[in-house]
N, C-alpha and C positions, 0 to 999 in steps of 0.2 A: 130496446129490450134490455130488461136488467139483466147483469150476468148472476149465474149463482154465488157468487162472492158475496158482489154488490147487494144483492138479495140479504143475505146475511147480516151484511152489518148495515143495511137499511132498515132493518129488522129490527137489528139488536138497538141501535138509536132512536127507534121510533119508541120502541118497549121502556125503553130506560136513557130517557135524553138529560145525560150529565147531571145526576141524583144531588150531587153538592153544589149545586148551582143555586144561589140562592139573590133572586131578584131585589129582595128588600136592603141587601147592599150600594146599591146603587137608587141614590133619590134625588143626584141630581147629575151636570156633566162633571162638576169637579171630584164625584166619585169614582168618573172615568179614569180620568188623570192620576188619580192617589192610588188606585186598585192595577194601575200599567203594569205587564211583565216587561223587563229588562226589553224582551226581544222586541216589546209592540213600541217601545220607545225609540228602538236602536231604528225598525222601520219607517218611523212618521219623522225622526231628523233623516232619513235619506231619499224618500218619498217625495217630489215636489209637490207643495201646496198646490200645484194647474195641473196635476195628474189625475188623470181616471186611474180608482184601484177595483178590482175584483176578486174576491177575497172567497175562494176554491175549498169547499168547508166552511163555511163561518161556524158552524155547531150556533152558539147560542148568542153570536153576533157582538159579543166582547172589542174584539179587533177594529170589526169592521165600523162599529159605533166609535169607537176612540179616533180612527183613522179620516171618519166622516168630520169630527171637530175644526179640522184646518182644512177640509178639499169639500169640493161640489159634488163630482160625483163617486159615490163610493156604493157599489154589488159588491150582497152578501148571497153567494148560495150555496146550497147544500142540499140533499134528498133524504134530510130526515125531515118529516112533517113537524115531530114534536120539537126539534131543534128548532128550526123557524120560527115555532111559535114561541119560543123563549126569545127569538132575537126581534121579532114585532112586538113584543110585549113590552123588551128593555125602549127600543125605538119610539113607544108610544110613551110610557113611563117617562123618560127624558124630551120628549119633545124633539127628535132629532128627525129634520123634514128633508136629510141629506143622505141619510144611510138606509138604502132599497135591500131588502130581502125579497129571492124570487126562488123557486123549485123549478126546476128545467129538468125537464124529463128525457131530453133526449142527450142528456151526459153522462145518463146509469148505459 
């Protein structure tokens, strides 16, 4: 069951999933790489290349796409619908057949 919090800002991100998000920035992986913030870089040098990562929120799967570059397997999830659907859209757009988005319902 969702809690009313969780309600809320599952809400609020299905309504308005990250408005400055803009897909057409990334066309291919090495967009991934030039577009990195500090921290998703500081993660993938301390991350082993043979690690599973699960990536708790991916919002619009930015991380979890970058992260998938050097590892196998890499979960992205999150309970916003329309979030997902930005991070399946990036994941098809790049061809990246390493980075799973899934909605789990029993984490609200």
């Amino acid at each position: 069951m969702v809690s009313d919090v969780g309600s809320v800002v599952q809400g609020f991100y299905n309504k308005t999933p990250f408005p400055d998000y803009d897909l057409s920035r990334f066309n291919c992986t090495d967009d991934l790489v030039a577009n990195a913030w500090s921290f998703a870089e500081i993660l993938d040098r301390s991350i082993d290349e043979k690690a599973s990562v699960v990536d708790v929120g991916t919002g619009t799967g930015q991380l979890s796409a970058f992260l998938s570059l050097r590892r196998k397997n890499v979960l992205g999830i999150d309970f916003s619908d329309s979030s997902l659907n930005k991070a399946r859209a990036l994941k098809q757009k790049l061809s990246l057949i390493l980075g799973v988005c899934k909605r789990l319902t029993f984490l609200m």
